[in-house]
SETIBA-980765 format. One line per field, with one value per residue (C-alpha): x, z, y; residue in three letters. Coordinates in Angstrom, 1 decimal. Each point is the difference from the previous one (the first is absolute). Layout:
x: c(X,...) .
z: c(Z,...) .
y: c(Y,...) .
r: c(ALA,...) .
This chain:
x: c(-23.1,2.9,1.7,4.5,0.9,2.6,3.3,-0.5,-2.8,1.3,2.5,-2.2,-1.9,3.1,1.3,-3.6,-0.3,3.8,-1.7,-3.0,1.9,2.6,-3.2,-1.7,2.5,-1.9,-3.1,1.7,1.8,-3.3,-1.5,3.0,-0.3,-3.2,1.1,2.9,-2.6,-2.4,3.2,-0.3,2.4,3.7,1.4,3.4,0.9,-4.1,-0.3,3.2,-1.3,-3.3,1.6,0.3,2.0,1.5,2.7,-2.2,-2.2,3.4,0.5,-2.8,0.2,3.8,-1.4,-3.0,2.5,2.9,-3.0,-1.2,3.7,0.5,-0.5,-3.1,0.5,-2.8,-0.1,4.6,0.9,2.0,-0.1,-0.3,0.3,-0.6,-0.9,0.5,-3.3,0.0,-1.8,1.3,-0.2,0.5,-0.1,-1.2,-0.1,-4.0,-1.9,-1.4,-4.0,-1.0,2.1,-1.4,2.5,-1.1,2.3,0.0,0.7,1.9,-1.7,3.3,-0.6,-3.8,2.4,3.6,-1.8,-2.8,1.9,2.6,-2.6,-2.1,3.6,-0.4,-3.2,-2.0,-2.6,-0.5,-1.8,1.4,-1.6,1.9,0.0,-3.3,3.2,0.6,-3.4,-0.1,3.6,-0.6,-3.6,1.2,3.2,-3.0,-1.5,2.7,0.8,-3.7,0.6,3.1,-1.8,-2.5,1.7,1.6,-3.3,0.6,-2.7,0.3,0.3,3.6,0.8,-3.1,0.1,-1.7,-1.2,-1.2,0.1,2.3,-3.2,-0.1,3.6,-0.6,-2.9,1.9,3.1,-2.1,-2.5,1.7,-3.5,2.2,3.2,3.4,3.3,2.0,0.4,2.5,-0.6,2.4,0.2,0.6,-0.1,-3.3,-1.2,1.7,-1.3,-3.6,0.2,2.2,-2.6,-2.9,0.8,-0.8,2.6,3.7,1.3,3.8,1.0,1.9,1.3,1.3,3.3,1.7,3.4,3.4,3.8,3.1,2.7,2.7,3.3,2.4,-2.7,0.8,-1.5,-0.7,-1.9,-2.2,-1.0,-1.0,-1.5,-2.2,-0.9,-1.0,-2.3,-1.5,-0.8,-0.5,-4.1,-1.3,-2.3,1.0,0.1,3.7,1.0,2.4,-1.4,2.7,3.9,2.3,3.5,2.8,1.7,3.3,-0.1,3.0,-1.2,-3.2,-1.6,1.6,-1.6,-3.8,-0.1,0.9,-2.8,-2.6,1.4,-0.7,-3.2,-1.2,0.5,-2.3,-2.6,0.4,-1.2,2.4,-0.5,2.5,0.9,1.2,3.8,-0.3,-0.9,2.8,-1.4,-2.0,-3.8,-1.0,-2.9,1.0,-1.6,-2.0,-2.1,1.7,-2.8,0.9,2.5,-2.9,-1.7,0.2,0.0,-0.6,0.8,2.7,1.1,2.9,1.6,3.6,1.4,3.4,1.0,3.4,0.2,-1.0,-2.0,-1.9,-0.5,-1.7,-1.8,-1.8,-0.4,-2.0,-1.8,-1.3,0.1,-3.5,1.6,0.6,3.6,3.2,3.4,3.5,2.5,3.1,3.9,-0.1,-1.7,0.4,-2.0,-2.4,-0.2,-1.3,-2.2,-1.7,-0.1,-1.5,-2.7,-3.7,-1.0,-1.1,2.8,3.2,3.1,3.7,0.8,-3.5,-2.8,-3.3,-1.8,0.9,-2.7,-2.0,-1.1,0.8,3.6,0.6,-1.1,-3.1,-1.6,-2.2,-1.7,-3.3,0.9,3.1,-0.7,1.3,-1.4,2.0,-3.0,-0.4,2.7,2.4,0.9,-0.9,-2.8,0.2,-2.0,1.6,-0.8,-3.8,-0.8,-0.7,1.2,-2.6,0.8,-0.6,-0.1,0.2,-1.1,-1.1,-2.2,2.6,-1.9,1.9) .
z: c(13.7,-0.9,2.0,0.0,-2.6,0.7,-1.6,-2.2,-1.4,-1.1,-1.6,-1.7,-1.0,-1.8,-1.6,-1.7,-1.0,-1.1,-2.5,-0.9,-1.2,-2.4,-1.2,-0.6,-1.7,-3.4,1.8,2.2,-2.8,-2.1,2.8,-0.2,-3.1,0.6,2.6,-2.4,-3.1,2.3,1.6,-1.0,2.0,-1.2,3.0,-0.8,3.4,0.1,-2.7,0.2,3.8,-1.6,-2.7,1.1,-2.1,0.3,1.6,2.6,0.6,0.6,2.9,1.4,0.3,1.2,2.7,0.8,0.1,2.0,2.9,0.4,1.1,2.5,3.4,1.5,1.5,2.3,3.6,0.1,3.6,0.0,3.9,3.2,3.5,3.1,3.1,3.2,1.5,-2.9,-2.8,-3.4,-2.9,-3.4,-2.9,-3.5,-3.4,-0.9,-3.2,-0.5,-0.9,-3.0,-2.1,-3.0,-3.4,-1.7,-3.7,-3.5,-3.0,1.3,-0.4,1.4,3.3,-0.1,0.2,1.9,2.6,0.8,0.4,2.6,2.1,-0.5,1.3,2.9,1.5,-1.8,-1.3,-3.2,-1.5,-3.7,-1.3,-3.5,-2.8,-2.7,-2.7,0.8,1.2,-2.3,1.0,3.6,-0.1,-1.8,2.1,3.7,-1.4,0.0,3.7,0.1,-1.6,2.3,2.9,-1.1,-0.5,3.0,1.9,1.1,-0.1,-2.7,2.5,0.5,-3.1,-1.2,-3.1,0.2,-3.3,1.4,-1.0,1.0,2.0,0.9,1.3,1.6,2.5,0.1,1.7,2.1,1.7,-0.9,0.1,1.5,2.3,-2.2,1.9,-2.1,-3.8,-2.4,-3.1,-3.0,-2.5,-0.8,2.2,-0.7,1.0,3.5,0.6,-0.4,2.2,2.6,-0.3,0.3,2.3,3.6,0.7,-0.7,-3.0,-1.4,-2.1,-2.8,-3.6,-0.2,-1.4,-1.3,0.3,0.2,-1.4,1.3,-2.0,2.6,-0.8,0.4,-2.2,-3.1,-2.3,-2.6,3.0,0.9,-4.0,0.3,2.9,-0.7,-3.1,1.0,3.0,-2.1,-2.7,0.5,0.9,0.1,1.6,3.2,3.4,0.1,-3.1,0.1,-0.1,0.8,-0.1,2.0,-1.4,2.2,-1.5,1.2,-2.0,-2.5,-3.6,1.7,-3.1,-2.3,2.3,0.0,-4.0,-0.1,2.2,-1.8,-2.8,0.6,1.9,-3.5,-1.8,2.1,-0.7,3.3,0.3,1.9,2.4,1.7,2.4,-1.7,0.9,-2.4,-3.1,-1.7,-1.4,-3.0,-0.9,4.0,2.0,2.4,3.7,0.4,3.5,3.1,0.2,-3.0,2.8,1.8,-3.1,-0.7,-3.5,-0.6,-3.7,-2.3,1.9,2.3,1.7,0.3,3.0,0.9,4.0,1.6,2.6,1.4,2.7,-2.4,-2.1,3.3,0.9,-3.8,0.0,3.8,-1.2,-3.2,-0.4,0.9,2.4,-2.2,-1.2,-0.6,-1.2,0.5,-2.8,1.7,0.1,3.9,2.6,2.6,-2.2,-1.1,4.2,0.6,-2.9,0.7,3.9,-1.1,-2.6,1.0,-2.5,0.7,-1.9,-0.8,-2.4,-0.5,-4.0,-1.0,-1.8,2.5,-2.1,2.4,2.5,-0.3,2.3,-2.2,-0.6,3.6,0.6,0.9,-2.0,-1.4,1.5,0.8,-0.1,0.4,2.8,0.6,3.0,3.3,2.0,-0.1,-2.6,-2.2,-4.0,-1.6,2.3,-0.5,1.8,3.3,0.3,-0.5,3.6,3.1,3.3,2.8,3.8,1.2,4.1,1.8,3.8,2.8,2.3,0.0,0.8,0.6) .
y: c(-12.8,-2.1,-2.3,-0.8,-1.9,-2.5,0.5,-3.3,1.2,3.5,-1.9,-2.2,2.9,1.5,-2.8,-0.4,3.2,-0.3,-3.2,1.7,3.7,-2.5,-1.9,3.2,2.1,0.8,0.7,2.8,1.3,0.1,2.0,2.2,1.0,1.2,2.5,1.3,0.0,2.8,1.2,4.1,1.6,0.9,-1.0,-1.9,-0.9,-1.3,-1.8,-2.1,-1.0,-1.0,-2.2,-3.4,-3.0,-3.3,1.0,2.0,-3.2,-1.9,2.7,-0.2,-3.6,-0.5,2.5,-2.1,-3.1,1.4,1.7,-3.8,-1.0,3.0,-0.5,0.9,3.9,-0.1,-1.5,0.4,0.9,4.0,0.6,-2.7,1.0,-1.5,2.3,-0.5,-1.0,-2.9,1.2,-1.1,2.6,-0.1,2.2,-1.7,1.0,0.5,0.6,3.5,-1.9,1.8,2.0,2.4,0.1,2.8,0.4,1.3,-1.7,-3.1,-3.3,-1.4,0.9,-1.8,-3.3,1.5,2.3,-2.0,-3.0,1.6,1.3,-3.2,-2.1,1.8,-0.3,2.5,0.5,1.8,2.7,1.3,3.4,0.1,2.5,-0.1,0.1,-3.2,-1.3,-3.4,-1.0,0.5,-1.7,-3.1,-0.5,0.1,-2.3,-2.5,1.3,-1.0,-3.5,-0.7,0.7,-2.1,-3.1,-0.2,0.7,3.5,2.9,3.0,2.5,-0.2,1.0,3.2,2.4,3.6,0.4,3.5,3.6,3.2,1.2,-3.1,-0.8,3.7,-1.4,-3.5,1.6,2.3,-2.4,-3.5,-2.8,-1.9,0.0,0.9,-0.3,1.7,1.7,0.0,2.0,-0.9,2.8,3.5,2.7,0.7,-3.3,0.7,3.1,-0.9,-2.9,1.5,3.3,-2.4,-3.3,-0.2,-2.8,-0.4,0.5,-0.9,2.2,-1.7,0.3,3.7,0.0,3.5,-1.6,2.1,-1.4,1.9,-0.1,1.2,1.3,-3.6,-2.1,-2.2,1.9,-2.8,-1.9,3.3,0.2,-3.6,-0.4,3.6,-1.4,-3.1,1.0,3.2,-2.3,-3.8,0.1,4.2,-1.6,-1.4,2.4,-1.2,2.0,2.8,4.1,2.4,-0.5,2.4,0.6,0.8,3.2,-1.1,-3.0,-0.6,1.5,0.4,1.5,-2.6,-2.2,2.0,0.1,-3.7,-1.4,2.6,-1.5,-3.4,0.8,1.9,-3.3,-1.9,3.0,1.6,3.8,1.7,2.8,1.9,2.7,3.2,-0.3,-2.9,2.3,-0.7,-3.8,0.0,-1.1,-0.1,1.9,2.7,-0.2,2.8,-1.4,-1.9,-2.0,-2.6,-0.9,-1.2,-2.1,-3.9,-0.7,-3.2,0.7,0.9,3.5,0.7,2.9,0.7,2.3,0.8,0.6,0.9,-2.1,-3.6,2.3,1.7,-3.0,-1.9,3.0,0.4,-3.3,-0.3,3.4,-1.0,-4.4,-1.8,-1.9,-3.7,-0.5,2.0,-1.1,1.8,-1.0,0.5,-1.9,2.0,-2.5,2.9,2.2,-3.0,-0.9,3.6,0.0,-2.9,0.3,3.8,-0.4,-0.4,-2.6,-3.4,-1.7,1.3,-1.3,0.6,-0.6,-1.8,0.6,0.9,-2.3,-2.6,1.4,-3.0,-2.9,-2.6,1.7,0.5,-3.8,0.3,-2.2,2.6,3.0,1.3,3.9,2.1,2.1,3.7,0.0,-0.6,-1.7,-3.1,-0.7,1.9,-1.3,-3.1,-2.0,-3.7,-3.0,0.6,3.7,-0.2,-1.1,2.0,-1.0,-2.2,-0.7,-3.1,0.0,-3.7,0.1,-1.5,2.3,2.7,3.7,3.5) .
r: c(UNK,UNK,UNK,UNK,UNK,UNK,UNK,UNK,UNK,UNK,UNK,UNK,UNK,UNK,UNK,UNK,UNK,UNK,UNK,UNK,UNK,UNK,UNK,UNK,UNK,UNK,UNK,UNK,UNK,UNK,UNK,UNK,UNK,UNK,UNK,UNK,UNK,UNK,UNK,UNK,UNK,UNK,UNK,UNK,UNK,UNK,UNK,UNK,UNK,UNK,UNK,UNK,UNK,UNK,UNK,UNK,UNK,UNK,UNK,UNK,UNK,UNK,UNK,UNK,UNK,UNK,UNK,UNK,UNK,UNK,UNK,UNK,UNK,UNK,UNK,UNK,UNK,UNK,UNK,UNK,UNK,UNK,UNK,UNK,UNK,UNK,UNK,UNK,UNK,UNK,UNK,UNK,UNK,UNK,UNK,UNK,UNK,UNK,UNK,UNK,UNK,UNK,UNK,UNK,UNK,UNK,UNK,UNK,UNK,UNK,UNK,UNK,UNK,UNK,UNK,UNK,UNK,UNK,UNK,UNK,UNK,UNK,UNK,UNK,UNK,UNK,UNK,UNK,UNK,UNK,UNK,UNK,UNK,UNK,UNK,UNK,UNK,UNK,UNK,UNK,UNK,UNK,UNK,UNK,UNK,UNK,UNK,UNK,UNK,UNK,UNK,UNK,UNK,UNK,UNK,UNK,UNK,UNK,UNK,UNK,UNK,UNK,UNK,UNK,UNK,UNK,UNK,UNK,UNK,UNK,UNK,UNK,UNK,UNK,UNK,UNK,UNK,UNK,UNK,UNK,UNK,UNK,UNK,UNK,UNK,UNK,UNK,UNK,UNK,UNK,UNK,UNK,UNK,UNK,UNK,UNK,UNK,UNK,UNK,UNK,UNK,UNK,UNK,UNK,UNK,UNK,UNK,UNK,UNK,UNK,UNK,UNK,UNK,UNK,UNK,UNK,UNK,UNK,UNK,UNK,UNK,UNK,UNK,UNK,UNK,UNK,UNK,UNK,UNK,UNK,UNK,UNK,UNK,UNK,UNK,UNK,UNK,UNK,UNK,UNK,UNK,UNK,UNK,UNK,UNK,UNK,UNK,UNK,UNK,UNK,UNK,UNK,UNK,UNK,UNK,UNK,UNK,UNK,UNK,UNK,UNK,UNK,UNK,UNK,UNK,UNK,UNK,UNK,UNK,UNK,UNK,UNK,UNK,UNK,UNK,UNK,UNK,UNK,UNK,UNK,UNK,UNK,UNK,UNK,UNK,UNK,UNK,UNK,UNK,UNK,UNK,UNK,UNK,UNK,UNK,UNK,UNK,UNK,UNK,UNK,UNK,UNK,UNK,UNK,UNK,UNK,UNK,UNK,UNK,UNK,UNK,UNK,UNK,UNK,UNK,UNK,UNK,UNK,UNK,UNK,UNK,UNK,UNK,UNK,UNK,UNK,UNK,UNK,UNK,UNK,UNK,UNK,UNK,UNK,UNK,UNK,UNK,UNK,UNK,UNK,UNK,UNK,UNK,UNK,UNK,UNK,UNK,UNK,UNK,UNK,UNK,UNK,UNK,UNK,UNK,UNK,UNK,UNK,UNK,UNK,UNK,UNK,UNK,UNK,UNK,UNK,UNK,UNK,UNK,UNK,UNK,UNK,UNK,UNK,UNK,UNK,UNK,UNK,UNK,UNK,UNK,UNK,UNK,UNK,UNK,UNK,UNK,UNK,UNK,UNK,UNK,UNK,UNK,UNK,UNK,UNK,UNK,UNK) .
């Protein structure tokens, strides 16, 4: 069992593990290129979350770094109130106690994840991908040697170099008490553990984002910003999946061959819904439920709707929930849109690949949640606590 740590040493424990992933950069490289070297599958979204480079290290650090200069989010006061018959009561910010990572692919998060949750009072256990097995064991054992040095036991920080079968019995009857699970990957990955776990879960990384190009919009900022948030990093739960055109749009079909055009030269495979037959070299819908798919790869669907109704109502039907974006001159129509759509971030004329913790000022992120319990979008240092009442009497009974 392991007892709080103090603030000042979960700082000290960052900004040495902050020194020890700079020193070590070749090392975890190295170990990376072993996982892309045995790496068989021909996942793109996959593979470029398993690759890690200098400029990924430098992430990971920065994140370390600017986590050591946040405030402390455990132990802030929410809620005091003093009754009548004297007693003081107080409602404080509280870590969870142990909190499971499970993730594919991303030796990133071994360093950005684990050192949120660790910032706020947590302890860790990380269950990551056998793709990427090396990276993720080299990068614990720093954890291991930053913990070390500033005379703080291993268990805060524990890798689960286990099995499916494994993970299955794990989240079924946990050896030991787990708080809370967050499971960073496909849907697959979510499934299983939400299927399998007998504590809570958030449910986070989902994307299958929607764009609306409504009928006052600048056309040359809805190519752009489309292009941009379909194509900047496949790989990221942020990227864009369908677009919705508004039919009354101004050379609306000027406007629909334009953007496939653009979107072919980024080697975009386009699909569409049959009233869009008339563009060339693009895949007809046949089944309603690619509406439903995240791609996380170099596909998108265009759709046409009548009607900023219509286009809110598609979108709540179909989107997973994680970010939409009206491009729109109309702030009316952009208010309703925004007010309307059930996703956990929404945007007026940007790209949603802004749905990000560090983006939103955050200082990084642990997860993106889509669900609405305990928190919604991008969850940072301050969102990874539970709530504690703290009582102060002096012989009061009821």
């Amino acid at each position: 069992m392991v007892t709080n740590l103090s603030i000042e040493k979960r700082n000290a424990v960052l900004i040495k593990m902050a020194e020890l992933v700079n020193q070590e950069q070749e090392a975890i490289i190295k170990s990376n290129q072993q996982d892309l070297q045995t790496f068989a599958g021909g996942d793109l979204a996959m593979l470029d979350r398993l690759k890690v480079d200098k400029a990924k290290i430098q992430e990971m650090i920065n994140s370390l770094i600017q986590l050591a200069s946040q405030d402390d989010p455990v132990g802030k006061e929410l809620f005091h109130f003093t009754h009548e018959n004297g007693l003081e009561i107080y409602n404080k910010t509280a870590a969870f106690g142990t909190i499971l990572i499970i993730y594919e692919s991303r030796p990133d998060v071994t360093v950005e994840a684990a050192g949120i949750a660790f910032k706020s009072g947590n302890k860790i256990l990380l269950k990551g991908g056998k793709e990427s097995i090396n990276s993720n064991l080299k990068i614990v054992e720093l954890w291991h040697q930053a913990l070390a040095y500033n005379e703080v036991t291993a268990e805060w920080v524990e890798y689960l170099n286990i099995n499916r079968e494994e993970t299955q019995v794990l989240l079924k009857n946990p050896p030991q008490k787990i708080d809370l699970i967050i499971p960073r990957g496909g849907e697959k990955l979510i499934a299983f553990v939400k299927e399998h776990a007998t504590c809570p879960v958030v449910v986070s990384g989902r994307g299958n984002n929607f764009a609306f190009v409504d009928k006052d919009a600048d056309l040359d900022k809805a190519v752009e910003i489309i292009l941009n948030a379909k194509t900047a990093k496949i790989s990221a739960c942020n990227a864009l999946d369908k677009v919705l055109v508004d039919e009354n749009l101004p050379d609306y079909q000027l406007f629909v061959e334009l953007l496939v055009s653009k979107l072919k030269e980024s080697g975009v495979k386009i699909y569409v819904e049959k009233q869009l037959d008339f563009l060339s070299d693009v895949v007809i819908i046949k089944n309603e439920q690619i509406w439903y798919e995240e791609f996380l790869d170099y596909k998108i669907v265009i759709g046409t709707v009548n009607s900023l109704d219509k286009a809110i109502a598609k979108i709540n039907q179909f989107c997973g929930g994680h970010s939409a974006t009206i491009i729109s001159g109309n702030e009316d129509s952009a208010k309703q849109f925004m007010e309307s759509v059930d996703a956990a971030a929404v945007y007026q004329n940007a790209s949603t690949r802004f749905t990000d913790g560090f983006q939103f000022g955050l200082g990084g992120e642990l997860a993106i949640s889509t669900d609405k319990l305990h928190q919604r979008g991008p969850m940072g240092l301050e969102h990874l606590v539970t709530n504690k009442w703290y009582v102060f009497g002096n012989g009061q009974t009821r």
